[in-house]
BAFI-3210 file (N, C-alpha, C; in Angstrom, 3 decimals, decimal comma, padded with zeros to 6 digits):
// residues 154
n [1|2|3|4|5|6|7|8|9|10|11|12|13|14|15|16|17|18|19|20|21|22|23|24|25|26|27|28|29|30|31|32|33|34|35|36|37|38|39|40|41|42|43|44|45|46|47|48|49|50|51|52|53|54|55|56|57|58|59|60|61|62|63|64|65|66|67|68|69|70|71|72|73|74|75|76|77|78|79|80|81|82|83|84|85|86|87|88|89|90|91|92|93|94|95|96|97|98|99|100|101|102|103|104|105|106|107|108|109|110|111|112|113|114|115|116|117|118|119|120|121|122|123|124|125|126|127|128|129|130|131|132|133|134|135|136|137|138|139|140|141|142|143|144|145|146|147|148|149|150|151|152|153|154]
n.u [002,358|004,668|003,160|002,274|004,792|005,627|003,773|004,492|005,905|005,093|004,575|003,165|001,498|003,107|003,325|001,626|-000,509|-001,754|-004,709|-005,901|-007,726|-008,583|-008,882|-007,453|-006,389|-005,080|-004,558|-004,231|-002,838|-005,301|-007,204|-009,993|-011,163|-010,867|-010,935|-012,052|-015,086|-014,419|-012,245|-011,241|-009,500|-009,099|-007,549|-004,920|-003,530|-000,821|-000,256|002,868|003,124|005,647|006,453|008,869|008,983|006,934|006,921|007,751|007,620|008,029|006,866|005,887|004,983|002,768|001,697|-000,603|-001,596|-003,772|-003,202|-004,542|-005,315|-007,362|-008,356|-010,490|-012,887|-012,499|-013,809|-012,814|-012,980|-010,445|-008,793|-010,483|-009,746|-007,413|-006,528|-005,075|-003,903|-003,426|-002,081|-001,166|000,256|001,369|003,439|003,934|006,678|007,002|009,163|008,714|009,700|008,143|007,409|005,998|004,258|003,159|002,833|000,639|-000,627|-001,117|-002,413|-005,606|-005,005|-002,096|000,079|002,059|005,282|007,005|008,757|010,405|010,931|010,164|010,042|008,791|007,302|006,660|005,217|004,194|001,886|000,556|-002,030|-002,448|-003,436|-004,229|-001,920|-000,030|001,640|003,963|005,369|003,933|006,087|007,640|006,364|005,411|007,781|008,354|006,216|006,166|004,263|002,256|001,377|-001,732|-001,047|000,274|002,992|006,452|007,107|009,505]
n.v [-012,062|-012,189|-011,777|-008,873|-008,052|-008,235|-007,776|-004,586|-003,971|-003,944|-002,906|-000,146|-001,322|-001,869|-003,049|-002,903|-004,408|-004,633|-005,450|-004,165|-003,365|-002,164|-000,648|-000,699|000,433|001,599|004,237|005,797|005,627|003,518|003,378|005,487|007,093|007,230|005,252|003,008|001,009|-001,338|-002,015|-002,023|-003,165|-005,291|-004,189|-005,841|-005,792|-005,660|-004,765|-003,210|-001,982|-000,633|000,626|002,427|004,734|006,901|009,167|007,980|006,157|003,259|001,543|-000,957|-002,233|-004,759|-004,516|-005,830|-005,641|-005,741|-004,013|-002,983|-002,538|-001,641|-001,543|-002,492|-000,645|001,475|004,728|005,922|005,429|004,822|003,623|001,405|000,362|-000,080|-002,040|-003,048|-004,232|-004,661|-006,326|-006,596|-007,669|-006,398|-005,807|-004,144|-003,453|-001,853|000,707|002,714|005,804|007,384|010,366|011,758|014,839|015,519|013,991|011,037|009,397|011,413|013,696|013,626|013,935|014,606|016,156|015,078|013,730|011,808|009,639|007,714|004,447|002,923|-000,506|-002,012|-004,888|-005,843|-007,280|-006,407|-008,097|-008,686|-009,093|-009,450|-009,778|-012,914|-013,666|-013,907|-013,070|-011,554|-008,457|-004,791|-002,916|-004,555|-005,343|-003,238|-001,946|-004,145|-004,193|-001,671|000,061|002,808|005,060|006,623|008,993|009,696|009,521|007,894|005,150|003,411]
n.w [049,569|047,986|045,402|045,593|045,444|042,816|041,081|041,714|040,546|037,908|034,430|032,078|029,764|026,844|024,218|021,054|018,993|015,354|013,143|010,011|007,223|004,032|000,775|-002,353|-005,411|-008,847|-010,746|-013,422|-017,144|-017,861|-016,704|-015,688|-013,630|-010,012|-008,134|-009,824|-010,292|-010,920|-010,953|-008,238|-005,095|-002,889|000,462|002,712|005,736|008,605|011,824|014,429|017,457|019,683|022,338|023,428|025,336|026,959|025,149|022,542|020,185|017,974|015,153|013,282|010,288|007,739|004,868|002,112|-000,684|-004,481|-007,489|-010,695|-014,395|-016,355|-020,170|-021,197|-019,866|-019,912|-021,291|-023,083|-027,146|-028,474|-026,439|-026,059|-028,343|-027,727|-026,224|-023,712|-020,645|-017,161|-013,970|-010,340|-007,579|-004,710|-002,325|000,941|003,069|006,621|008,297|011,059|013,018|016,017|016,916|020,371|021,453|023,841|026,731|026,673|028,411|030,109|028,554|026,478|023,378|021,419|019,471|017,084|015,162|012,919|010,907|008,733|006,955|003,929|001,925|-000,823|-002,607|-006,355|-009,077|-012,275|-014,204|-017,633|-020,164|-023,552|-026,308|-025,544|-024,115|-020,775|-018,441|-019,353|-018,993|-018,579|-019,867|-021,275|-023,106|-024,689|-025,319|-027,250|-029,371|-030,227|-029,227|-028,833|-025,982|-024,648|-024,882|-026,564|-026,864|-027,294|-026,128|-024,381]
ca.u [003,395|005,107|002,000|002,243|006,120|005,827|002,390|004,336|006,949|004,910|005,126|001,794|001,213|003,982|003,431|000,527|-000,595|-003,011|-005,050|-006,310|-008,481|-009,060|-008,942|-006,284|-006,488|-004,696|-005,208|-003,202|-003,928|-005,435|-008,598|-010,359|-011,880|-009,894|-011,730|-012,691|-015,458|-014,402|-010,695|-010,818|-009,606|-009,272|-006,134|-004,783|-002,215|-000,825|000,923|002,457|003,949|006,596|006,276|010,164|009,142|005,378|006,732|008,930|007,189|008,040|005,953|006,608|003,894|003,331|000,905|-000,832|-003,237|-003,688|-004,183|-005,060|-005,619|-007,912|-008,370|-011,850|-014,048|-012,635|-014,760|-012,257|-012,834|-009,260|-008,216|-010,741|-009,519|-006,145|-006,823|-004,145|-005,001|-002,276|-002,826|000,355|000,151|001,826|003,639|005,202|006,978|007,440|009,175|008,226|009,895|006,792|007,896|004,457|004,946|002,859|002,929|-000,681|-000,878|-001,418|-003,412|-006,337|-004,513|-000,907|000,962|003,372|005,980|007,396|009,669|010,619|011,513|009,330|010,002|007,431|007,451|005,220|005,295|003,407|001,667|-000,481|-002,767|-002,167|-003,489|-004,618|-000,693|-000,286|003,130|004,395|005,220|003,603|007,120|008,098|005,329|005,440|009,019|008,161|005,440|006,563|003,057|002,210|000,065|-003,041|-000,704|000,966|004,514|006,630|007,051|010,774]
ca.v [-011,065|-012,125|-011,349|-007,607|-007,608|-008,323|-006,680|-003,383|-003,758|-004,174|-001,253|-000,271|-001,925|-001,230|-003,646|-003,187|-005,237|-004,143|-005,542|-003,172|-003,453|-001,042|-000,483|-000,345|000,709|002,109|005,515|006,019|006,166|002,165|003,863|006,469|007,310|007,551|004,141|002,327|-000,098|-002,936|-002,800|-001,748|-004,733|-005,110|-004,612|-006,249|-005,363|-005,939|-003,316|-003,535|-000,709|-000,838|002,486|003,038|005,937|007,954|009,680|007,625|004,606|002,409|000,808|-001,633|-003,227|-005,006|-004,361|-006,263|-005,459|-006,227|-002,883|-003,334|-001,651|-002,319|-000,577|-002,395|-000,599|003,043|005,564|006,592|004,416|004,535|003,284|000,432|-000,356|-000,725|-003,416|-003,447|-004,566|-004,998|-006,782|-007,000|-007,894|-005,204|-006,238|-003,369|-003,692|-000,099|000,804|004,295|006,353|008,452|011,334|012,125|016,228|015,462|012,080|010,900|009,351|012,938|014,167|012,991|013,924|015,154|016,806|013,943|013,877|010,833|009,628|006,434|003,523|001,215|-000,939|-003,075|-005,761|-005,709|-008,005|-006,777|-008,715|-008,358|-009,646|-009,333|-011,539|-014,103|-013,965|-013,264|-012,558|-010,053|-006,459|-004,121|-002,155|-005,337|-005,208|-001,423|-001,960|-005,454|-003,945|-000,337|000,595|004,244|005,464|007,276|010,755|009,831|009,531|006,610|003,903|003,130]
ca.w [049,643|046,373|044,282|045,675|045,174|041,364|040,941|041,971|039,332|036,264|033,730|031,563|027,765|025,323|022,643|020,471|017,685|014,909|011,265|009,000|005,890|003,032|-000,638|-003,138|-006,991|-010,064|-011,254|-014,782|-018,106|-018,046|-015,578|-016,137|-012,029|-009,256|-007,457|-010,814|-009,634|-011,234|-010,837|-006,941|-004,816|-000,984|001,002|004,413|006,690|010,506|012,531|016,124|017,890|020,415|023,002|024,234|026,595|027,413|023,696|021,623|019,790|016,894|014,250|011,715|009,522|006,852|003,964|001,006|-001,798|-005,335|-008,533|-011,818|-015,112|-018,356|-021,064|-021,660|-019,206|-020,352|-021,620|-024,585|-027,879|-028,781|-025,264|-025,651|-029,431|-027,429|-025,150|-022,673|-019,084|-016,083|-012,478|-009,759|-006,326|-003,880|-000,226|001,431|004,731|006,799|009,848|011,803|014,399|016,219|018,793|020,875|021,840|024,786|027,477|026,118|029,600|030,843|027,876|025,577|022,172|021,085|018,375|017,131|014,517|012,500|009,858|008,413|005,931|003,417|000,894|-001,678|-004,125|-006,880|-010,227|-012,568|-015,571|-018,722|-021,189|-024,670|-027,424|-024,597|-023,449|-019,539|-017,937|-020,085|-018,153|-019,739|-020,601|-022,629|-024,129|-025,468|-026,504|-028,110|-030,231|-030,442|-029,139|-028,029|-024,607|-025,527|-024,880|-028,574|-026,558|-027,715|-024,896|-024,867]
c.u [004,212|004,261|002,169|003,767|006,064|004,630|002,998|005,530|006,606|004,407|003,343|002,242|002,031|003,935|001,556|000,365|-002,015|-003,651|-005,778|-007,001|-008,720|-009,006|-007,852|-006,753|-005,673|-005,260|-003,816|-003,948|-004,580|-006,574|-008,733|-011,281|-010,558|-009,992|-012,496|-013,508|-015,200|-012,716|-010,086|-010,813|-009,443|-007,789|-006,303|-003,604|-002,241|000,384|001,346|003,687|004,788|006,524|007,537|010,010|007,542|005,656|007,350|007,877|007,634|007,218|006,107|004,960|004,023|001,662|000,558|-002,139|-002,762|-004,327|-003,733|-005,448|-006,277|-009,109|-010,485|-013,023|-013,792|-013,950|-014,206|-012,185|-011,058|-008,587|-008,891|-010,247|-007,723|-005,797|-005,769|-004,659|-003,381|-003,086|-001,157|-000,675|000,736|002,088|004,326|005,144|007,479|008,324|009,188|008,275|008,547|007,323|006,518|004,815|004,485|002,685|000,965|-001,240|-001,286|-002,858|-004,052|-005,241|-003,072|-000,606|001,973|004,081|007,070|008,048|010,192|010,764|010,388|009,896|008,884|007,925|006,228|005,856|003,934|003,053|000,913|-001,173|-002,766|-002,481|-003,761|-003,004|-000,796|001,094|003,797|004,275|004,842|004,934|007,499|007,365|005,246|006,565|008,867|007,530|005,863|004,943|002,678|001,210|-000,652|-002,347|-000,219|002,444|005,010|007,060|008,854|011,604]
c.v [-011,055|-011,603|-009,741|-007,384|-007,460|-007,344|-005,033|-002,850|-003,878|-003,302|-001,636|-000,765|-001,504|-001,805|-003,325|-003,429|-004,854|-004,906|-004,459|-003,356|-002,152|-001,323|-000,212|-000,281|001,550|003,639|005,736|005,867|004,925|002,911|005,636|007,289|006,796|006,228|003,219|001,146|-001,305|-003,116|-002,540|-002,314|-004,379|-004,858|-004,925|-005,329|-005,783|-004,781|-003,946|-002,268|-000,946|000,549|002,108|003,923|006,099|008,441|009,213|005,944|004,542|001,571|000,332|-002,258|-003,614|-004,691|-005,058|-006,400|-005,803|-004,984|-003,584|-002,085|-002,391|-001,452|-001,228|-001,649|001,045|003,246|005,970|005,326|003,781|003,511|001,320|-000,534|-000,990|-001,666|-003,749|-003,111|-004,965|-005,518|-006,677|-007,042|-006,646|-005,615|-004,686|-003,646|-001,996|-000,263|002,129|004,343|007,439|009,431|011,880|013,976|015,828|014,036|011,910|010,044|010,183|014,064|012,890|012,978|014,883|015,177|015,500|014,269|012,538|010,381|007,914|005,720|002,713|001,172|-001,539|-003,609|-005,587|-006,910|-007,327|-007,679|-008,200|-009,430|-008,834|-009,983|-012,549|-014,593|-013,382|-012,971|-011,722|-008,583|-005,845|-003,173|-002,974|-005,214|-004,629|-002,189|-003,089|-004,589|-002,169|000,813|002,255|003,874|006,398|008,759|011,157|009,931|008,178|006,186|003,177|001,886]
c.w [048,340|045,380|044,106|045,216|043,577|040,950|040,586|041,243|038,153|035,760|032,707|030,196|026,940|024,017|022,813|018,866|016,984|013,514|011,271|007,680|005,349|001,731|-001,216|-004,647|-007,352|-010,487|-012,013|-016,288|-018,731|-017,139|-015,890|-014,817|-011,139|-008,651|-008,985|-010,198|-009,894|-011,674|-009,297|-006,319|-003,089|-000,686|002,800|004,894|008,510|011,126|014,064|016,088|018,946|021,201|024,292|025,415|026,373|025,617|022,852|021,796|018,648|016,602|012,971|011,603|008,214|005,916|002,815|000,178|-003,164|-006,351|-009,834|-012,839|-016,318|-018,852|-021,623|-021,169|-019,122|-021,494|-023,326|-025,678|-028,634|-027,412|-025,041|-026,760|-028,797|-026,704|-024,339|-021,515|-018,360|-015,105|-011,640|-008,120|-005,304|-002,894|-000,246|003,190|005,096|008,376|009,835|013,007|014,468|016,965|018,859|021,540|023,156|025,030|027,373|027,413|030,693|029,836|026,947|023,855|022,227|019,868|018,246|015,525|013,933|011,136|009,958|006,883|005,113|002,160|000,267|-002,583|-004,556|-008,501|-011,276|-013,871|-016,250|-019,096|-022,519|-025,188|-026,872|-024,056|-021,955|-019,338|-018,861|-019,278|-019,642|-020,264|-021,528|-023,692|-025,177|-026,288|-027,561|-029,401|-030,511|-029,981|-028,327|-026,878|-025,639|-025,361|-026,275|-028,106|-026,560|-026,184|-025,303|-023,903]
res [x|x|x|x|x|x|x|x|x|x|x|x|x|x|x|x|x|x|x|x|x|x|x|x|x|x|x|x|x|x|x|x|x|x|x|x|x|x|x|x|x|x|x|x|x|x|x|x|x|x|x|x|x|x|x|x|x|x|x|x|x|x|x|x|x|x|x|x|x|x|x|x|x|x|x|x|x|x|x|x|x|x|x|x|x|x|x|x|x|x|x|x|x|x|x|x|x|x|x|x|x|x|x|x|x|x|x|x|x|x|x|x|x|x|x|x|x|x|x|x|x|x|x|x|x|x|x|x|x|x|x|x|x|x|x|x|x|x|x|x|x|x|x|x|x|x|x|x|x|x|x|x|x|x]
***
């Protein structure tokens, strides 16, 4: 009789927890393809959702991949006589309100609508001259070095 008393008070699944894998890369003027094969690295992530009502969920996750840039594996000879290469890491944390138009308990798919917050850290570094930690903005300004557009780097 207790089993059925509690049984007939418990509400359906609101937390859900997720990983994720994909791809992350650079596209600037250090790559020359949108997916460069040999600077395109993996990314993780974990999500969990929180479902307030049938249409009102929240979702925070967190994200982390690793892009990159170098000038050795361009196509343009000026770009490769310039030899600058970047790497940085990338976290971002998000949170997201969802509103569902329809109770997805009643239908297969709904219209939804969402808005929200993220931040990210990123560090990045170089190589120069066999030096590493150097951002590439110090860099520029250090050496007074142009981008391949011919606009000074300030």
């Amino acid at each position: 009789m207790i089993y059925l008393f509690f049984n007939s008070h418990a509400t359906a699944q609101r937390i859900h927890l997720g990983i994720f894998g994909g791809v992350s890369a650079y596209n600037g003027d250090l790559t020359d393809k949108i997916f460069p094969k040999n600077e395109t690295n993996a990314a993780i992530g974990i999500t969990g959702n929180y479902e307030f009502s049938d249409r009102i969920t929240i979702r925070v996750g967190i994200t982390h991949g690793k892009v990159g840039g170098d000038d050795r594996y361009s196509e343009k000879d000026e770009a490769v006589k310039r030899n600058l290469s970047f790497e940085t890491s990338i976290t971002e944390f998000s949170a997201i309100g969802e509103y569902y138009f329809y109770d997805l308990t009643d239908r297969r798919f709904s219209p939804y609508a969402f808005a929200g917050l993220a931040v990210f850290h990123f560090n990045p570094y170089a190589y120069k001259d066999g030096q590493k930690n150097i951002s590439p903005a110090a860099w520029h300004r250090r050496t007074g070095a142009r981008s391949l557009s011919g606009s000074q780097t300030v």
